[in-house]
C-alpha positions as CSV (number, residue, x, y, z in Angstrom):
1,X,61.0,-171.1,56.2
2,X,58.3,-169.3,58.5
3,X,57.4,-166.4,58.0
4,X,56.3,-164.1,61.5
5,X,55.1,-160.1,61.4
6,X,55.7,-158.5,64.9
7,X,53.8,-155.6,66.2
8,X,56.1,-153.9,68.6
9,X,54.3,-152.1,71.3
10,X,57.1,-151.1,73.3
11,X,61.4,-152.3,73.3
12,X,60.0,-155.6,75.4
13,X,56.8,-156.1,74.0
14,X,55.7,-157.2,71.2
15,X,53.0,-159.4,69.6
16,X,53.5,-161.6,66.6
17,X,51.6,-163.5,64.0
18,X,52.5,-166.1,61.3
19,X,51.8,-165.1,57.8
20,X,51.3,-167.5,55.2
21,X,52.3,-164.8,52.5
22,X,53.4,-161.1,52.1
23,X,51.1,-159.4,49.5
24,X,52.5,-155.8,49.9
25,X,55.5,-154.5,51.0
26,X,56.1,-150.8,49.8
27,X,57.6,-147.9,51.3
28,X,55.8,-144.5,50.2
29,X,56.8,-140.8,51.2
30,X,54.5,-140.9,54.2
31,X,54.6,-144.3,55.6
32,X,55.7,-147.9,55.3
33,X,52.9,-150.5,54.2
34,X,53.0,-154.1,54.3
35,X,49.8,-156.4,53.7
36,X,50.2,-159.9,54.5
37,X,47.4,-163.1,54.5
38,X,47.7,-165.4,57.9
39,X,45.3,-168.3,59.1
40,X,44.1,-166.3,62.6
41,X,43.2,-162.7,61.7
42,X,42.9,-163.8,57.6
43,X,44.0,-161.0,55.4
44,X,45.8,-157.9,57.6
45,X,47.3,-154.3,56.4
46,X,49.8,-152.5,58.7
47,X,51.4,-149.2,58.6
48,X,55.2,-148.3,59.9
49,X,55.1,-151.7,61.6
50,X,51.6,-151.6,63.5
51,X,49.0,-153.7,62.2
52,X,45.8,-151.4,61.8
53,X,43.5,-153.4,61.0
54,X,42.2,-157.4,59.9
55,X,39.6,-159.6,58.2
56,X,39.0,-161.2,61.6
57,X,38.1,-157.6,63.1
58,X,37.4,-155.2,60.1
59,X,34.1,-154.5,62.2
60,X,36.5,-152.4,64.6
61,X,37.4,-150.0,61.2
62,X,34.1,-149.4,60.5
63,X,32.6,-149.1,63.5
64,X,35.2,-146.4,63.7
65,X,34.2,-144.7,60.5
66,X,30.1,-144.8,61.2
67,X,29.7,-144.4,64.6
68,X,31.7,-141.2,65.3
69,X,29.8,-139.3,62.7
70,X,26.8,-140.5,63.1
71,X,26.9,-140.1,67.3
72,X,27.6,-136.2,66.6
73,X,25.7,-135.5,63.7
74,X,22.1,-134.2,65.4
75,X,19.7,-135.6,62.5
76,X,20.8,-138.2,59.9
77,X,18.5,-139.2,57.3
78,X,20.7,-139.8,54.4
79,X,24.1,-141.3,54.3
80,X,26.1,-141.7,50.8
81,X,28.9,-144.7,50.9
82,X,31.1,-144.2,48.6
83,X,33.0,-147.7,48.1
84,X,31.5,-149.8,50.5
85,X,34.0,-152.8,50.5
86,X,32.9,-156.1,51.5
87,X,29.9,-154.4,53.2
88,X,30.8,-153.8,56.6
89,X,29.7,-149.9,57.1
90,X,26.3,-150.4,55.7
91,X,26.3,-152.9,58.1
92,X,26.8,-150.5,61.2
93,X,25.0,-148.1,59.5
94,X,21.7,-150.7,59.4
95,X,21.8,-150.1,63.5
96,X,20.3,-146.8,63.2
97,X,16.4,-146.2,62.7
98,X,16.5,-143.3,61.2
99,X,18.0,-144.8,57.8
100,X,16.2,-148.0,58.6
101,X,13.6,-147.0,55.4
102,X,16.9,-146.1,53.4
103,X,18.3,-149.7,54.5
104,X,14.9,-151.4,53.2
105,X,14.6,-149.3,49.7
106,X,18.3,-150.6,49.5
107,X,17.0,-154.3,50.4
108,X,14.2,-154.2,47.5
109,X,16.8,-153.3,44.9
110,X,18.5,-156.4,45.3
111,X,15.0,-158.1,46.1
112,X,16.3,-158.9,49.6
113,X,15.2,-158.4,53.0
114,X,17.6,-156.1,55.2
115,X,18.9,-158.9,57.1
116,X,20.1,-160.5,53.6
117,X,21.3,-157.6,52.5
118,X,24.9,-158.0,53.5
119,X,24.6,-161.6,51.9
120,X,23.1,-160.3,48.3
121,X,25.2,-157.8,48.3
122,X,28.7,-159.6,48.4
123,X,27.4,-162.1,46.1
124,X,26.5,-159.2,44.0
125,X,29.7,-157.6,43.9
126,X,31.3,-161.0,43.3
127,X,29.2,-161.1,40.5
128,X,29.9,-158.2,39.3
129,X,33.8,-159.1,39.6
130,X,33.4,-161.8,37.5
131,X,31.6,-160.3,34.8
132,X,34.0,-157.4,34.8
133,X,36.9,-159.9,34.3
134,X,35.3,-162.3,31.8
135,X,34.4,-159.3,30.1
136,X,37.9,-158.0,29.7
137,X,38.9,-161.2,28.6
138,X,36.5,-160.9,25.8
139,X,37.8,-157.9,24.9
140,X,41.2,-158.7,24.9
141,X,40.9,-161.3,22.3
142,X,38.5,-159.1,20.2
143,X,41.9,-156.5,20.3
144,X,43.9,-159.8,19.3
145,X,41.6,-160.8,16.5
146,X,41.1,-156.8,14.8
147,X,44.8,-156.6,15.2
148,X,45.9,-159.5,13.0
149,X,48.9,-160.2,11.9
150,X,51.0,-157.0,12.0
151,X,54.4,-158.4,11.6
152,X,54.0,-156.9,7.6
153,X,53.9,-153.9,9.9
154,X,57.3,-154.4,11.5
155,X,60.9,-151.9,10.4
156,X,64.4,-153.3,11.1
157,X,66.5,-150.9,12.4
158,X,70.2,-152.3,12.8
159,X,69.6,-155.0,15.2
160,X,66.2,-153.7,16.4
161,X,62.7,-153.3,15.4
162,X,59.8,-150.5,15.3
163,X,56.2,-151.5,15.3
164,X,53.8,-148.7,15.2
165,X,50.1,-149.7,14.2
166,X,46.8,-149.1,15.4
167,X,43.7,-151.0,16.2
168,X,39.9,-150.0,16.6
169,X,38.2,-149.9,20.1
170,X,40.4,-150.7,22.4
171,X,40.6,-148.9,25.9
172,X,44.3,-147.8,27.2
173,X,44.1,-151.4,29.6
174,X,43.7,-153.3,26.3
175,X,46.5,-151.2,24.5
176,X,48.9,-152.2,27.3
177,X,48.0,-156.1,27.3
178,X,48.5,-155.7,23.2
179,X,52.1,-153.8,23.9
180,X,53.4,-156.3,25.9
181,X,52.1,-158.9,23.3
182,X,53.9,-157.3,20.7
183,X,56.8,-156.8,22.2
184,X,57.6,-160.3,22.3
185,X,57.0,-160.3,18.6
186,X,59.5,-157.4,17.8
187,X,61.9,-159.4,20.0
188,X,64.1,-155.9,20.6
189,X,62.7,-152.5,19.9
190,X,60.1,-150.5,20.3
191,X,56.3,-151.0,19.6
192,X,53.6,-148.4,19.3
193,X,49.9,-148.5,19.2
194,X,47.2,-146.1,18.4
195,X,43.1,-146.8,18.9
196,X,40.0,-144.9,18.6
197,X,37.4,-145.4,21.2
198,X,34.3,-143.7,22.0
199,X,35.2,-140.6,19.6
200,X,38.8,-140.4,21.3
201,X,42.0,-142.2,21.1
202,X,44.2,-143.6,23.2
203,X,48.0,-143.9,22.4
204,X,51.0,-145.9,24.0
205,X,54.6,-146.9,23.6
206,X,56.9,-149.5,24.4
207,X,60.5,-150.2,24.1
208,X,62.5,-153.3,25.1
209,X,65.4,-153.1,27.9
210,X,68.4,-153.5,25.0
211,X,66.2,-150.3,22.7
212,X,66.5,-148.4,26.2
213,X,70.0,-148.8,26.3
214,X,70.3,-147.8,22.6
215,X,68.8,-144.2,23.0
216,X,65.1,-144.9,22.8
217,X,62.9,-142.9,25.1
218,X,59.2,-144.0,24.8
219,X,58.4,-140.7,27.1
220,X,59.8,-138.5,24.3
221,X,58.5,-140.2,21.3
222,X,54.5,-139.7,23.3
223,X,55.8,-136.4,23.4
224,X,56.1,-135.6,19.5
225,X,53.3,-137.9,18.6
226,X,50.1,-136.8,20.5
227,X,49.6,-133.5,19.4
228,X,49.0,-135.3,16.1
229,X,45.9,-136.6,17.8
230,X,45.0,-133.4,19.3
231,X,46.4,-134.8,23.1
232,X,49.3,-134.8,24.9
233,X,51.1,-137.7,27.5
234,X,54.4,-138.9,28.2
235,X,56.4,-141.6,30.6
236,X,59.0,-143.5,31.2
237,X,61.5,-144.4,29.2
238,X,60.2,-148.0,28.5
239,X,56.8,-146.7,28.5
240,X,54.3,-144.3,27.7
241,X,50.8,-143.4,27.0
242,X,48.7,-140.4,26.0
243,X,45.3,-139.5,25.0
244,X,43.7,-137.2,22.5
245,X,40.6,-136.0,21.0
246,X,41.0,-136.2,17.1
247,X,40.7,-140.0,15.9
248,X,41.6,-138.7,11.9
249,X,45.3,-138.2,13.1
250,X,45.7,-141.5,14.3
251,X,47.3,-142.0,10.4
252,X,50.0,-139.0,10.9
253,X,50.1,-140.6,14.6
254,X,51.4,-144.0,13.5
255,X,53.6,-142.4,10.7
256,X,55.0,-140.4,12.9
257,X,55.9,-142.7,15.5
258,X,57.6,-144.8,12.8
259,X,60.0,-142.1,12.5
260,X,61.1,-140.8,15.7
261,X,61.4,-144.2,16.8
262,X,63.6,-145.2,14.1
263,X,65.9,-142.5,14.8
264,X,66.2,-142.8,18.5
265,X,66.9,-146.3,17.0
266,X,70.1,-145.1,14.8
């Protein structure tokens, strides 16, 4: 089946394109979005039905975002991008003199010339992106290996379980790849985790669909736990986080957690 996005200009005209694949389709309190990827204008975002802009003419969105500024702005000799993207406003930006020097200092830092800037720079932030990703993957398994087996751990309630543990140095990201590892392991209940990192500690909680239905709220049991930590946080019911300031409660934390969660569990 095909699939076709229409831009409609007016009641009787409209232009369409074939999409390959709908990435995003969300409607927010402001505005519909939808992102889709095609083969003629590559990746493409629109908003309440008019696409705004494309991978095939990005350079129309960023010429949109330099030039007006810069065209009213009497004497610009510094410009701060904050995000930059693939590239494409430092790119409009390199067409003014006056930051030409900026451009070149810019250049040296990636050992570059300014016309190979754009170049070394996405290959730069590609290799950033992979770094970043292998080095989550490291640090997901080193969660996996400190956290050992913690089924020794586990509490039967009825027909469920409770989990609560903790693990050392792992950021809230890692603690939510861990919860949903562990849920599998509890099979139906709820599962808790508590780390220190950097002098602070992050804290989350899980429960499974049929503990939901039971009367366990993992939003409520943040709620009674953090201030053990010196924190505060809370959620939905199927899941929670918080942070906190005092890694010595993590102990009280944990115990804690066992026993609101075994009585939401009752």
């Amino acid at each position: 089946m095909e699939l076709w996005f229409s831009d409609y200009h007016t009641d009787k005209v409209k232009m369409s394109v074939k999409a390959e694949k709908q990435l995003v389709g969300e409607q927010t309190d402001f505005q519909r979005i939808d992102v889709f990827d095609s083969k003629e204008f590559g990746r493409f975002i629109s908003s309440d039905g008019s696409i705004v802009f494309s991978e095939k003419d990005e350079f129309v969105y960023d010429e949109m975002i330099v030039h007006v500024p810069m065209a009213v702005h009497p004497n610009v000799r510094r410009v701060l991008v904050i995000g930059g993207g693939d590239g494409g406003v430092a790119r409009e930006l390199s067409y003014y003199k006056e930051i030409e020097e900026k451009m070149q200092e810019a250049a040296a830092m990636l050992k570059a010339t300014p016309d190979q800037l754009l170049d070394k720079l996405s290959h730069t932030l590609k290799e950033v992106k992979e770094l970043t990703s292998e080095n989550e993957s490291l640090k997901a398994k080193l969660a996996n290996e400190s956290l050992g087996d913690v089924t020794s751990d586990m509490v039967a309630v009825g027909d469920f379980n409770v989990l609560a543990t903790s693990v050392e140095g792992v950021d809230m990201n890692g603690l939510r790849d861990l919860g949903d590892q562990l849920k599998t392991k509890v099979s139906e209940g709820i599962v808790v985790i508590a780390s220190a990192n950097d002098g602070k500690v992050n804290l989350i909680a899980m429960a499974t669909d049929g503990a939901v239905k039971k009367g366990a709220h993992a939003g409520n049991l943040i709620k009674e736990v953090a201030p053990l930590v010196g924190g505060g946080g809370g959620g939905r019911p199927n899941m929670a986080q918080a942070g906190g300031k005092n890694p010595a409660g993590i102990a009280d934390a944990i115990a804690k957690a066992k026993e609101v969660a075994t009585s939401q569990l009752s």
